[in-house]
C-alpha positions in Angstrom: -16.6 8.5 -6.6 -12.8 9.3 -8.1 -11.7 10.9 -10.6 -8.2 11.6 -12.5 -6.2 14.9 -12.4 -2.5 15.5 -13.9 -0.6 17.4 -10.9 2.7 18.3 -12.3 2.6 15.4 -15.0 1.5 12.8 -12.9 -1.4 11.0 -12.6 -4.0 11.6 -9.2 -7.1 10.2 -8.2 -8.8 12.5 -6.8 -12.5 12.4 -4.9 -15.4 14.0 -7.0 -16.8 17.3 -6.1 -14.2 19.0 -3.9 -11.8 22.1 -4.5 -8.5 21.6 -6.1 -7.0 23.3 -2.5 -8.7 19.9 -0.7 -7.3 17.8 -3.4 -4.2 18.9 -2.8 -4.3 19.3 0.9 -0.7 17.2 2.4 0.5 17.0 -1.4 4.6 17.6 -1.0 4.6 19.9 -4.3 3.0 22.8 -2.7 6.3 24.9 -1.2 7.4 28.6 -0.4 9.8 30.3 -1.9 11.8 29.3 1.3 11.0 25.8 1.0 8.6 25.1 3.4 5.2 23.5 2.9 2.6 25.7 1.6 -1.0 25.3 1.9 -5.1 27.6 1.5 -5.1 29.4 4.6 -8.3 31.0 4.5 -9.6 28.8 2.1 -11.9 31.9 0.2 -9.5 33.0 -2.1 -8.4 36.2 0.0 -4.9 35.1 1.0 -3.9 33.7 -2.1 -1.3 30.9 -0.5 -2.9 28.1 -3.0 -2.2 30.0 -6.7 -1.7 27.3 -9.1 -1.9 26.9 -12.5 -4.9 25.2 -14.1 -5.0 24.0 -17.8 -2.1 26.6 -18.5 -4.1 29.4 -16.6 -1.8 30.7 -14.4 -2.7 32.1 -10.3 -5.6 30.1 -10.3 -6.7 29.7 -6.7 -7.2 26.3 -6.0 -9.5 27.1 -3.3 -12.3 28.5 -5.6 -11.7 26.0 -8.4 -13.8 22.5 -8.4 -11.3 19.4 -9.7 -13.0 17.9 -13.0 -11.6 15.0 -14.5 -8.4 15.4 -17.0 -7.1 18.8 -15.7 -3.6 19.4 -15.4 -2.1 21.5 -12.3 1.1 22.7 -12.4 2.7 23.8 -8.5 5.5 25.7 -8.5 7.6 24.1 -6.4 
């Protein structure tokens, strides 16, 4: 089962009862300061690659958060 987030403003289905890091696993918003793609490395909230900001709560790691329907992500990109 789906549901809908807002990831930087626009609309994504994503699948019910995962962390926000799988949800955004591949997604082309998540970059390094150089540029290059950034992703959860350890995925246990100890390297803190996948801080993003959830419902205006900034270095959220996405690793530890669950998606629920209607929230908004922001990546800094």
């Amino acid at each position: 089962m789906k549901l809908t987030i807002l990831l930087n403003g626009q609309r994504c289905e994503v699948q019910r009862g995962i962390t926000l890091a799988a949800a955004l696993a591949g997604s082309p918003s998540r970059r390094s300061v150089s540029g290059k793609p950034r992703a959860a490395l350890c995925g246990m909230g100890i390297c803190h690659e996948c801080r993003v900001t959830v419902d205006g709560h900034a270095q959220q790691r996405a690793c530890q958060v669950l998606v629920r329907e209607g929230m908004e992500v922001e990546c800094e990109a």
